[in-house]
N, C-alpha and C positions, 0 to 999 in steps of 0.2 A: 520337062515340057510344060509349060502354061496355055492353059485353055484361053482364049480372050473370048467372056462371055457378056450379053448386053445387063447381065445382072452383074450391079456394082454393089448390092445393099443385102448381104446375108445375114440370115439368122437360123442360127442351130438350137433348140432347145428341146428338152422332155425332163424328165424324174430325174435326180441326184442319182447315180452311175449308169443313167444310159448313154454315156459315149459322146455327148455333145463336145467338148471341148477335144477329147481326143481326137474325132472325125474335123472339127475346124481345123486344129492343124495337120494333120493327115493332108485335107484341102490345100492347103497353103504348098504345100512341095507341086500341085501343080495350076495354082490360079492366083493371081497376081494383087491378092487382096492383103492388107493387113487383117490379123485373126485379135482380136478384142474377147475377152477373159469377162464376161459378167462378174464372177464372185472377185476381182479387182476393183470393181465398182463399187460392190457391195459393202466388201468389208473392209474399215478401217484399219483392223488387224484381224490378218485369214483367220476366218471360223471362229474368233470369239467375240469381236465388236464390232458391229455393224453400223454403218456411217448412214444419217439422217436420207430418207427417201430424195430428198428436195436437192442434197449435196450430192447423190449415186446419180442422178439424173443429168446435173449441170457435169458433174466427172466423165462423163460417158459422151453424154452432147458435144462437148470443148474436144474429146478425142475424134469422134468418129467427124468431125469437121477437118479435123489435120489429116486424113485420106481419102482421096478420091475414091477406093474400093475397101469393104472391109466385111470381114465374117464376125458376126458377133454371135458367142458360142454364151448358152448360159439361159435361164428362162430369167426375164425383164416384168414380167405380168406383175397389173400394179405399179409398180413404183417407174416401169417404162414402158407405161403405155405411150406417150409422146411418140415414142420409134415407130408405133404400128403402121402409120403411113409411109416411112420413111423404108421400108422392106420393099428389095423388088421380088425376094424370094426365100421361102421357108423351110425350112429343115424340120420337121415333128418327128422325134424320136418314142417308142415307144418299145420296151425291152418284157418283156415275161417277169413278175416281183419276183420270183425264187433264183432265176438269174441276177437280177438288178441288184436286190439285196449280198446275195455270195461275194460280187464285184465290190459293192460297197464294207463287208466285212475284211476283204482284200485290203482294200485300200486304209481303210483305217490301222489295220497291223503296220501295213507300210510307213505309213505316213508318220503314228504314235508310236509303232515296236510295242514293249513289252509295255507301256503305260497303259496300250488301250486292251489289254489281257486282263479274267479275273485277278483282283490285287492291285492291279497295276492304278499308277495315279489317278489315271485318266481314264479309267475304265466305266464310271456312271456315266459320264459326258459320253462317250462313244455307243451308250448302249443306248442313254438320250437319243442320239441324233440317226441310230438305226430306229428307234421305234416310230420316229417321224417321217422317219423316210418310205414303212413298211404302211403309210396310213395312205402314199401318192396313190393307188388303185380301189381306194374305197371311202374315201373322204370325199365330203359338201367341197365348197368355192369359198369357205373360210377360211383353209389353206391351202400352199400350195398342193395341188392336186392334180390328176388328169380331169378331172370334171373340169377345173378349174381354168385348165388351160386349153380346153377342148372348147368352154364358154370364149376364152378369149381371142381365139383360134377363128371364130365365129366375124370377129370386126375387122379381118384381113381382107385388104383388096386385092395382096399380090399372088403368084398360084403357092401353092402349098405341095412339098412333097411330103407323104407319110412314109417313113420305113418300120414296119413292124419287124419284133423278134431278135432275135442277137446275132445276128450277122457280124462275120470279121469286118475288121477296120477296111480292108482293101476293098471286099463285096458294096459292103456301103459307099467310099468313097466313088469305086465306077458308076453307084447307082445315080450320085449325087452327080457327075460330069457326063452323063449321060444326059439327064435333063437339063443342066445346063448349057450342053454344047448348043450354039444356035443352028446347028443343022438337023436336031433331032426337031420332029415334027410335030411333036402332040401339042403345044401350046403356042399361043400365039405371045410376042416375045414385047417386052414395052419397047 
């Protein structure tokens, strides 16, 4: 079933494994949007080379113009800010670190196996990109951060939904079609 909601311009993001890109397509089995992959934009080859801020921006701009609806899963801050007007509605993820990070140690076993284990090839790179990720809840606006995106969070016009905590995929996604459905009442709708 597809919701038809007056929101055509989503955006999902929060901290490296809170659930943004999962929940956008989660989304998609019931709203009628194309779901758009930030770190596609980002990296010229996933998670090791990242494609000039200037080149993420026009890659992203030239898609999101080829669909009338679309959920963009991924935080954009910085390098797309350009999009912030173009949001009719926001998704703010925000997960508990000791949750967030567990998810994030998950996924790199997944992703690397036995490389991203002590020994294993890839296991400085993996322990890297945990201890960046472990700085999102108490880091400045020098990186990415929750300050950081809490500041940027600030220049939005369109409403904002917050979901705190770790909520299943399902709890979240009813939270998310609830607010979008244009029969629910709390906002008023562009």
């Amino acid at each position: 079933m597809n919701l038809i909601t007056p929101y055509r311009r989503l955006h999902i993001f929060g901290a490296s494994g809170s659930g943004a890109t999962t929940l956008g397509r989660a989304l998609s089995a019931h709203l009628p949007h194309a779901v758009l992959d930030g770190d596609d934009y980002f990296w010229s080859h996933k998670f090791d080379e990242a494609r000039p801020p200037q080149e993420r921006a026009r890659l992203l701009r030239e898609e999101t113009e080829r669909h009338e609806r679309w959920i963009l899963t991924g935080a954009v801050c910085g390098w797309g800010d350009e999009f912030k007007s173009r949001f009719d509605f926001v998704v703010f993820l925000h997960v508990p670190p000791e949750e967030r990070l567990n998810r994030l140690r998950a996924r790199e076993v997944q992703r690397y196996g036995e490389e991203a284990l002590p020994g294993g090839a890839g296991y400085e790179a993996s322990q890297a990109f945990l201890e960046w990720a472990s700085l999102y809840d108490h880091a400045g606006e020098e990186v990415r951060s929750r300050k950081q995106q809490e500041s940027w969070m600030e220049e939005l016009t369109c409403p904002i939904l917050r979901l705190e905590g770790a909520g299943s995929v399902e709890e979240r996604v009813a939270q998310v079609l609830k607010r979008l459905d244009p029969r629910d009442p709390r906002e008023a709708r562009p």
